[in-house]
Each structure stands twice: as C-alpha cells, then as structure tokens.
C-alpha positions as a LaTeX table, in Angstrom:
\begin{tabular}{lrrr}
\hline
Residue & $x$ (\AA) & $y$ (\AA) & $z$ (\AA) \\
\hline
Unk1 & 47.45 & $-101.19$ & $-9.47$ \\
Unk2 & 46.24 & $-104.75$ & $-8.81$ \\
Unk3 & 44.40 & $-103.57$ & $-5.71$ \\
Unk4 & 42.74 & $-101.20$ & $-7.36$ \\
Unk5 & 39.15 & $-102.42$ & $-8.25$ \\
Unk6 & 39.28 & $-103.87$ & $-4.86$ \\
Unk7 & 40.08 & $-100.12$ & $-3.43$ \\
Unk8 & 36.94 & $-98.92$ & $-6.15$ \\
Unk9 & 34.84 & $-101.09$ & $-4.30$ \\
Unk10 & 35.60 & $-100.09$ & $-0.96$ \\
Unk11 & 35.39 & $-96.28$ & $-2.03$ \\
Unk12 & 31.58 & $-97.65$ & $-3.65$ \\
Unk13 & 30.52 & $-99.91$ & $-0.68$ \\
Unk14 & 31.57 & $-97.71$ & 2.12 \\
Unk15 & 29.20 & $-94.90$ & 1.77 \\
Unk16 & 25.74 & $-97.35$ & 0.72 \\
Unk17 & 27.11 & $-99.26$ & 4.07 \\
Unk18 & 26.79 & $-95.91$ & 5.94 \\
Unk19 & 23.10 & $-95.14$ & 4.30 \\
Unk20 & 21.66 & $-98.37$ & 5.07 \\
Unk21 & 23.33 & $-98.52$ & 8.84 \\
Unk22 & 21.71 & $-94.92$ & 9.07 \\
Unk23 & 18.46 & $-96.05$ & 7.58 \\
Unk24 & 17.98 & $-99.11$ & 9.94 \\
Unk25 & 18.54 & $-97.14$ & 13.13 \\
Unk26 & 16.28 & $-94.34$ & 11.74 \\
Unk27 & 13.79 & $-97.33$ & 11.74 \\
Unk28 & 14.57 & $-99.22$ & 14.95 \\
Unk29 & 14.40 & $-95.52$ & 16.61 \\
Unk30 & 10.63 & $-95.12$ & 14.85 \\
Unk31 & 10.00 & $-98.15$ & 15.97 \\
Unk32 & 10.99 & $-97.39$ & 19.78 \\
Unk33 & 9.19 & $-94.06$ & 19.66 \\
Unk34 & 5.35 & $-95.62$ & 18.42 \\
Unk35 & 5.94 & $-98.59$ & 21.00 \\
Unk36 & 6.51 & $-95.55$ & 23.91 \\
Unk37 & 3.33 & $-94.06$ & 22.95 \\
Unk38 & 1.64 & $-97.13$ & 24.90 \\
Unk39 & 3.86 & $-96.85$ & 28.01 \\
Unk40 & 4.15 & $-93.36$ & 28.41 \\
Unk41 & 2.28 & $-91.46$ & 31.23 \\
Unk42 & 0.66 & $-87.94$ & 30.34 \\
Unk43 & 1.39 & $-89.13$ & 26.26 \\
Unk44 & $-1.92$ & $-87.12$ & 25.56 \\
Unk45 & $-1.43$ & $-83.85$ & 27.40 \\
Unk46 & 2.26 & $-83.52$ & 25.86 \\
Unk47 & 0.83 & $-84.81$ & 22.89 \\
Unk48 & $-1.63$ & $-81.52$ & 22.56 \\
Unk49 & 1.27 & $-79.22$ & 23.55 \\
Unk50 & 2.77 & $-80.35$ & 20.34 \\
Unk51 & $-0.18$ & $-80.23$ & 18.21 \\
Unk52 & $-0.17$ & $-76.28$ & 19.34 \\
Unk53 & 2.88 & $-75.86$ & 18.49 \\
Unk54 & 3.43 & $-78.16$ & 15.57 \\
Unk55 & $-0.14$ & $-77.71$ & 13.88 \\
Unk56 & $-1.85$ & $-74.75$ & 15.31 \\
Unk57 & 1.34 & $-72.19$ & 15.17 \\
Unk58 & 1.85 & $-73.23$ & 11.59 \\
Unk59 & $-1.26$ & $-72.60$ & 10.64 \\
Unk60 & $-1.39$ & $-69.21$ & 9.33 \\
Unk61 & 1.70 & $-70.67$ & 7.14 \\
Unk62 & $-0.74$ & $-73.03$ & 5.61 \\
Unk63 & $-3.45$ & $-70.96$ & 4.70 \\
Unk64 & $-0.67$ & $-67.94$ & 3.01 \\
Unk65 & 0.88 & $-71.31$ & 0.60 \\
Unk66 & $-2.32$ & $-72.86$ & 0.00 \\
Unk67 & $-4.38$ & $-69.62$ & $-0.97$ \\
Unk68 & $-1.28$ & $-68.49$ & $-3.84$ \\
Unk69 & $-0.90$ & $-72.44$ & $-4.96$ \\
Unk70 & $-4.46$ & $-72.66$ & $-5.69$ \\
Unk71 & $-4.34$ & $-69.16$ & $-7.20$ \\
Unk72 & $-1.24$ & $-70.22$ & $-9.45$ \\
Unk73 & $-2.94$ & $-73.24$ & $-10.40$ \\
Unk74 & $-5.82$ & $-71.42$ & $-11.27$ \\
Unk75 & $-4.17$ & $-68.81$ & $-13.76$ \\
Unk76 & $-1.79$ & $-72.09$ & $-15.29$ \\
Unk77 & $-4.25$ & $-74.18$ & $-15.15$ \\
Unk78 & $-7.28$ & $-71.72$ & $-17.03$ \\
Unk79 & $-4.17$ & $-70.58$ & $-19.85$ \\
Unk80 & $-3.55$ & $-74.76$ & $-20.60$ \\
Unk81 & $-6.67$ & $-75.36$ & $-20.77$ \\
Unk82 & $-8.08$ & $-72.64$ & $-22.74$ \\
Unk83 & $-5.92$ & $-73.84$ & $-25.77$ \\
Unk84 & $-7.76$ & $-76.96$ & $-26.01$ \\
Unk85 & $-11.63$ & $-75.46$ & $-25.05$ \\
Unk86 & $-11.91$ & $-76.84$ & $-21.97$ \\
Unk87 & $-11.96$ & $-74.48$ & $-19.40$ \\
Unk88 & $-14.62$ & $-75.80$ & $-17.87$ \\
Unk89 & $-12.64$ & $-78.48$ & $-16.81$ \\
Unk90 & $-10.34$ & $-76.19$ & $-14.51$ \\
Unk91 & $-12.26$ & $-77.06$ & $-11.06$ \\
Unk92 & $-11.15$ & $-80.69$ & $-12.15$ \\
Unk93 & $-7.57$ & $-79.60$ & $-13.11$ \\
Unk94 & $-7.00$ & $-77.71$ & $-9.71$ \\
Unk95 & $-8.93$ & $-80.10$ & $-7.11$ \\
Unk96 & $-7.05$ & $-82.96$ & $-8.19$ \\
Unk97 & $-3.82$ & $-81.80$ & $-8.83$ \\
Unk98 & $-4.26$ & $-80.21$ & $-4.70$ \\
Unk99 & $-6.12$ & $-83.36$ & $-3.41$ \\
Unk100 & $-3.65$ & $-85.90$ & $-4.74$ \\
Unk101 & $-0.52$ & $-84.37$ & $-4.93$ \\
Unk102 & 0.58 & $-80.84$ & $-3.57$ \\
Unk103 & $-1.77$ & $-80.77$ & $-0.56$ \\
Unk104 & 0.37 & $-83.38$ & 1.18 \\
Unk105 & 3.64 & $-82.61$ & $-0.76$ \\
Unk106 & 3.37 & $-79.20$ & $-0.03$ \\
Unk107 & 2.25 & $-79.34$ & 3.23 \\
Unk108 & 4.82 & $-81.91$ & 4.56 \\
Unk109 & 7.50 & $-79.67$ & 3.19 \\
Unk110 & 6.09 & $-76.28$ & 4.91 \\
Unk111 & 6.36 & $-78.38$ & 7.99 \\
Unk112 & 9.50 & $-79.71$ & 8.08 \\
Unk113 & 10.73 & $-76.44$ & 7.29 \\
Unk114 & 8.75 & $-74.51$ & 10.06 \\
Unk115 & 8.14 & $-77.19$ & 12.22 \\
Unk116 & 10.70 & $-80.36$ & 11.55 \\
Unk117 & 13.45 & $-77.76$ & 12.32 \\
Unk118 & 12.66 & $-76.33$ & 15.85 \\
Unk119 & 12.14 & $-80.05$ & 16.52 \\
Unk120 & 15.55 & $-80.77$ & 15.76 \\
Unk121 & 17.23 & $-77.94$ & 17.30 \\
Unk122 & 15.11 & $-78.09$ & 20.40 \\
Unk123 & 16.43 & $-81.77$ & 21.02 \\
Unk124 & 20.00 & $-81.32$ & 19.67 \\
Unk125 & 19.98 & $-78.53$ & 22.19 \\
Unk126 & 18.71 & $-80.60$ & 24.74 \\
Unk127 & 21.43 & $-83.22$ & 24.22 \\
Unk128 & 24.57 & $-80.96$ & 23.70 \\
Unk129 & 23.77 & $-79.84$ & 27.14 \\
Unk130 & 22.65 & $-82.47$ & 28.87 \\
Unk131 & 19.49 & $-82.64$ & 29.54 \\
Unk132 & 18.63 & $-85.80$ & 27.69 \\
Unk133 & 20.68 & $-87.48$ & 30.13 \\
Unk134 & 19.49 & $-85.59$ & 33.44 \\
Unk135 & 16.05 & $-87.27$ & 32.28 \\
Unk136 & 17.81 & $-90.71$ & 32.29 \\
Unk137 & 19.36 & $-90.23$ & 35.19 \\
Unk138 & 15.84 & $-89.12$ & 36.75 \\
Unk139 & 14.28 & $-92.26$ & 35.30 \\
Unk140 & 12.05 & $-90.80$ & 32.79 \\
Unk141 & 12.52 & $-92.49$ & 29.50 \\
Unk142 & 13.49 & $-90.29$ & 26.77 \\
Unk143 & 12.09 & $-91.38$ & 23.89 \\
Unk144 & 8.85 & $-91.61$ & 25.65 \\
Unk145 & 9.03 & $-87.62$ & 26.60 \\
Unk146 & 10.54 & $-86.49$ & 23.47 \\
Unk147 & 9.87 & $-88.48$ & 20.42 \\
Unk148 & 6.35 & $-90.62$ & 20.97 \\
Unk149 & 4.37 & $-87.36$ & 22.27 \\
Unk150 & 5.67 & $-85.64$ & 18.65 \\
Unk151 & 4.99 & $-88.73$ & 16.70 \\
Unk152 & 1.46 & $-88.38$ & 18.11 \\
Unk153 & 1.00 & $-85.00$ & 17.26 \\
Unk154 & 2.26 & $-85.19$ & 13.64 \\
Unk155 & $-0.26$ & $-87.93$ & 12.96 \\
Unk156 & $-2.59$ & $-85.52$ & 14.45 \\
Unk157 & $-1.51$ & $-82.32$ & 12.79 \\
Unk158 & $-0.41$ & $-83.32$ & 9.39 \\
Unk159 & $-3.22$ & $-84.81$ & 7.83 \\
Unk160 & $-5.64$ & $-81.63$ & 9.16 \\
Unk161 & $-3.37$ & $-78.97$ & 7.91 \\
Unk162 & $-3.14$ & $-80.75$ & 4.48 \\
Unk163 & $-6.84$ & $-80.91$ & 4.34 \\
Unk164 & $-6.97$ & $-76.89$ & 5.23 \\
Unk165 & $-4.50$ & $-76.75$ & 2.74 \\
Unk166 & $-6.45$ & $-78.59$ & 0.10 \\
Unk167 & $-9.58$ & $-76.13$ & 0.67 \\
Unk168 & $-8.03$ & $-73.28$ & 0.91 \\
Unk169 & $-6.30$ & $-73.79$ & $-2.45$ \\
Unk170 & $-9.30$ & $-74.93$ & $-4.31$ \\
Unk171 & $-11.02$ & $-70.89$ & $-3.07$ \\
Unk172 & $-7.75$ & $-69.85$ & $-4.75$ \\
Unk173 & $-7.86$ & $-71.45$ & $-7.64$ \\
Unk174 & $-12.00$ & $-70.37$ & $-7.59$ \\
Unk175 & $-10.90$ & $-66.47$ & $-6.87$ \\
Unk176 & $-8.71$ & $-66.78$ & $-10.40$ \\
Unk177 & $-10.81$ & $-68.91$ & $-12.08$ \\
Unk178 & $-14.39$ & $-67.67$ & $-11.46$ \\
Unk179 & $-13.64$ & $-63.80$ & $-10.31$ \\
Unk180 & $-10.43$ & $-62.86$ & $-12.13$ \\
Unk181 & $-10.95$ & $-64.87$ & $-15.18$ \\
Unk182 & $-14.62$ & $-65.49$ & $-15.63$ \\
Unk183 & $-15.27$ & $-68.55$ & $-15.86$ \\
Unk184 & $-18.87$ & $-70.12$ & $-14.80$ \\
Unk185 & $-19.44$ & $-70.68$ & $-10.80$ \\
Unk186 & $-21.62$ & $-73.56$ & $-11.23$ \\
Unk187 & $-19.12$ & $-75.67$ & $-13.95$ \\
Unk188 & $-16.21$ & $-74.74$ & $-11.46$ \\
Unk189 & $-17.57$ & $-76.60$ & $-8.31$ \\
Unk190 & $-19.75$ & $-79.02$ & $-10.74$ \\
Unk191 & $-16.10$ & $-80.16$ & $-12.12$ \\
Unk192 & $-15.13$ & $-81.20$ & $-8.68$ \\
Unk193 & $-17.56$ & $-82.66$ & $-7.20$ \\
Unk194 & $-18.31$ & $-84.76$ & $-10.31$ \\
Unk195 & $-14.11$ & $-85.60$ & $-10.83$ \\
Unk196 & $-13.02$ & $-85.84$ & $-6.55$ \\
Unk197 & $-13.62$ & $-88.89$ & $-5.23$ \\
Unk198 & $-13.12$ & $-90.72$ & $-1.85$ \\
Unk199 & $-10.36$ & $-92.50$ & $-2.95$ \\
Unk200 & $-8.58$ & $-89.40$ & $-3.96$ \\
Unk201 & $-9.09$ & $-87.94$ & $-0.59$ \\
Unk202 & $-8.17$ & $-90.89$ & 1.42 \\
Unk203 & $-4.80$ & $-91.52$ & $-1.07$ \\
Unk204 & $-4.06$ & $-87.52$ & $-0.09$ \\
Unk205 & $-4.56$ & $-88.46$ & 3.96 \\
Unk206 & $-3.03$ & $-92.02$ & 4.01 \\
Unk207 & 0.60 & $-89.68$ & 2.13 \\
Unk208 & $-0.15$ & $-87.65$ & 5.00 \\
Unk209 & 0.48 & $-89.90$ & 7.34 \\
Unk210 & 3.51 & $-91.63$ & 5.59 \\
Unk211 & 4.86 & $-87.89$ & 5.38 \\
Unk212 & 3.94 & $-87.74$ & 9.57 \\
Unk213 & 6.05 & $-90.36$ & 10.48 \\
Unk214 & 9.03 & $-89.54$ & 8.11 \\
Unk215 & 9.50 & $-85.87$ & 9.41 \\
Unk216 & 8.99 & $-86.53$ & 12.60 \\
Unk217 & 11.63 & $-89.88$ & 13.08 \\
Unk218 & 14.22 & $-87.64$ & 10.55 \\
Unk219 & 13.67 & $-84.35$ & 12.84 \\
Unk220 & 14.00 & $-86.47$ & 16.57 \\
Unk221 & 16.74 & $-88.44$ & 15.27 \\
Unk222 & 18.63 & $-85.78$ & 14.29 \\
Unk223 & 18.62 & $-83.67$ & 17.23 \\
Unk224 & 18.61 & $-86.97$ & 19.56 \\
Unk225 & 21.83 & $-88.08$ & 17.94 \\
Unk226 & 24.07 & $-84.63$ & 17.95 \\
Unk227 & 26.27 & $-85.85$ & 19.92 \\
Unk228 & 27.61 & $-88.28$ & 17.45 \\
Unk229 & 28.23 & $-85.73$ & 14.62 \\
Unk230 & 31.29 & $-86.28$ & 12.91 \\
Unk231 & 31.26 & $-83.08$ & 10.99 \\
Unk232 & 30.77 & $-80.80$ & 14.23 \\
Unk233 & 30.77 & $-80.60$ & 17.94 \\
Unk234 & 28.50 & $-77.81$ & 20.24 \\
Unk235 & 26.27 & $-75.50$ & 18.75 \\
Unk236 & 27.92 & $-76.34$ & 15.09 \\
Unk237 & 26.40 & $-79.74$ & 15.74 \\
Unk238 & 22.73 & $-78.42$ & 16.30 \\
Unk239 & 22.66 & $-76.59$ & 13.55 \\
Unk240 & 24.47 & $-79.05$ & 10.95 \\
Unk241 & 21.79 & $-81.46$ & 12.47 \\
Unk242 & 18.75 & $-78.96$ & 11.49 \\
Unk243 & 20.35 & $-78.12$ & 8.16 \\
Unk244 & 20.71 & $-82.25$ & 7.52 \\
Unk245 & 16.98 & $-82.87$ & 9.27 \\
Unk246 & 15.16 & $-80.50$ & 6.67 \\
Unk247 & 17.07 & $-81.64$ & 3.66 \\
Unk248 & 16.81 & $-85.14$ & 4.59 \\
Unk249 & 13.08 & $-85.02$ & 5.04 \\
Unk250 & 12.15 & $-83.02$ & 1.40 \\
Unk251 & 14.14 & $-85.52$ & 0.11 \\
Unk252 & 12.41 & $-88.55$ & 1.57 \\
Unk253 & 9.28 & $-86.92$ & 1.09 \\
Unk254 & 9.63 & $-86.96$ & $-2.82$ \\
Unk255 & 10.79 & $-90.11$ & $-3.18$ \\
Unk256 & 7.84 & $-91.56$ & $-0.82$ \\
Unk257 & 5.08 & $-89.72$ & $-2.56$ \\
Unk258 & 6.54 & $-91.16$ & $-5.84$ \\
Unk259 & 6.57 & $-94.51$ & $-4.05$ \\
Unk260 & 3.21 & $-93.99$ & $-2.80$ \\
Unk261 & 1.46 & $-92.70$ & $-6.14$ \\
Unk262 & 2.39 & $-95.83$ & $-7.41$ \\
Unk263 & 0.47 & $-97.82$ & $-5.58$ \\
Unk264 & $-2.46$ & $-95.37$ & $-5.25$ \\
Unk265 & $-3.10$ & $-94.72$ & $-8.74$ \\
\hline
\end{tabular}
C-alpha cells in the first residue's frame, strides 16, 4: 500500500509521456518533410499529381457538403432569426458562420476523411511491404518522395477547396433564403458584403493552412510508421493506422480551430 501513489503516478505519467514522445516526432517528422521540399528533384510535378488526386478528385465532395450546409444554415438560420425581426440579417448569419468557421472546419474534415485516409493506407502499404525501403536502398530519400510532395499539395489544395466550399454554401444558404423562403435578393447579398471582411477571409485561409499541415504530417506519419504498431502487424496495421490517422486529425482539427479563433477574433 505504501507504493501506491507512487504506482498512481506511474499509471498517470506513463500515457502523457507516450503523447508528448508521439507529439514531438509528429513535429520533428513535419519538420523533415517542409525542409525536403527544397532538396527534392521533380517536388513540383509530384506535387500536381497530388493536388489531382488530393484536391481535384475531392472536389465533387466539396461542392455536395457545401451546397446542403449552406442550405441548412439557411432554413436555421431564417427560423432564429425570424423570432427576433431580423431576417434580413441572414446573408450576415450564413457568410460568416461559412467564412470563419465551417468552411475550413468542414472542409479539413471531408478531407481527411476522403483524402487523409488513402494517404495513410497508400504509405502503410508501401511500408508493410517494403517499398519504403527499396527507395532507400535505391538512394531516393523517402520523405522527400512521399511526404514533402503531399505537404505541398495540401497547402495547395486545402485552402482552394475551402474557398469553393465557402461559395458554394453561401448559393445554398441564398436558394433557402431568397427562393424557398422569400426573403429580399438585394438585403441577402447587401448583408454580406456590408458584414465579410478581409480579415474574415484571410482568418478562414490562414485555419486552412494550419488544418494543411496537420492532416497531412498525422496521415504520412501514420502510414510511414506501420511498422511500429503495437496493436497490429500486416494489413491489421494499415488499417488500425487509417482508422487512428482520421480520428487523430478531426480531433486536432477542433482543438486547433479553437486555438486559432482565439487569436483571430
């Protein structure tokens, strides 16, 4: 019994130990990938490939989520609103909530979910059988092929789709607003043009960047470390790393946009 706050403890420290050992090399391996970008030969044309695949192929996903979020907004946001006799202010309402908040939220989170996961299983693949270390042994640095052309093309990809995102949900919320609801054209777009400002934009691109960067290290890390799995070995390992990847990511996406509204408001 006399060991056991000390045993508490270890039971306590063990795990934070494990989170912050985690969260360093998550860092140091961030850090290795945007310092390849500048050594790497061809970065740019492997750097497209994964703006296709990242960016362009999830468009369509993009445009589906942003069109009903705009439209949801629009039918919440006209019912609050309506209460209190100020329905004109719904172009306000919906512009900002999409500008500052779910465009990049939103978007970030349809990515790693569409995106963030083939990354991870694509790599974990790659390393259960071997093929990490065939580029090794050829002399090709890793990281440089793998992780700085996809840490490229997020930077690229996320903060284009979130701006797609943004317009496409403010026509939503306009189509329930304006055409389902009727309220006037004119004080829709009036409302957000007079309330949107550059500030809000540029707080909505600079998340989408911080969201970039936190996908893609989560999603390469992952996959580039299946190997070490504890839980799993093989194919288990790939997908315990995807599973781990997307839930890591939503998570840390949350918690940074909180972060990160409380410095931009």
């Amino acid at each position: 019994m006399a060991y056991a706050p000390t045993a508490f403890l270890a039971a306590l420290g063990r795990p934070v130990l494990e989170y912050i050992n985690t969260a360093g090399a998550m860092t140091l391996f961030l850090l290795s990938g945007i310092y390849h970008i500048g050594t790497s030969r061809k970065i740019w044309q492997r750097s497209l490939q994964q703006v296709y695949l990242i960016g362009s192929k999830s468009l369509f996903l993009i445009l589906l989520i942003g069109i009903f979020c705009g439209m949801v907004l629009g039918l919440q946001g006209y019912y609050t609103l309506v209460q209190f006799g100020s329905v004109g202010m719904l172009g306000s309402a919906v512009s900002l909530t999409l500008i500052r908040e779910l465009g990049p939220v939103l978007t970030a989170i349809m990515l790693t979910g569409r995106a963030g996961s083939s990354i991870t299983a694509e790599i974990g693949v790659m390393r259960i059988s071997d093929q990490i270390d065939a580029l090794d042994v050829m002399d090709i640095n890793s990281m440089a092929y793998l992780v700085s052309p996809r840490i490229v093309a997020s930077l690229i990809s996320f903060p284009l789709l979130t701006a797609i995102f943004d317009t496409i949900g403010i026509i939503g919320g306009y189509l329930t607003g304006v055409l389902m609801l009727g309220i006037n054209q004119g004080a829709y777009f009036f409302r957000i043009q007079n309330s949107v400002t550059l500030v809000d934009v540029t707080g909505g691109f600079w998340k989408s960047l911080v969201f970039a960067l936190i996908v893609t290290t989560v999603c390469c890390f992952q996959g580039y470390f299946t190997h070490k799995r504890r839980d799993s070995v093989g194919p288990a390992a790939v997908g315990n790393a995807t599973t781990s990847a997307v839930v890591i990511s939503c998570i840390l996406i949350l918690v940074a946009d909180y972060i990160l509204t409380s410095f931009l408001l």
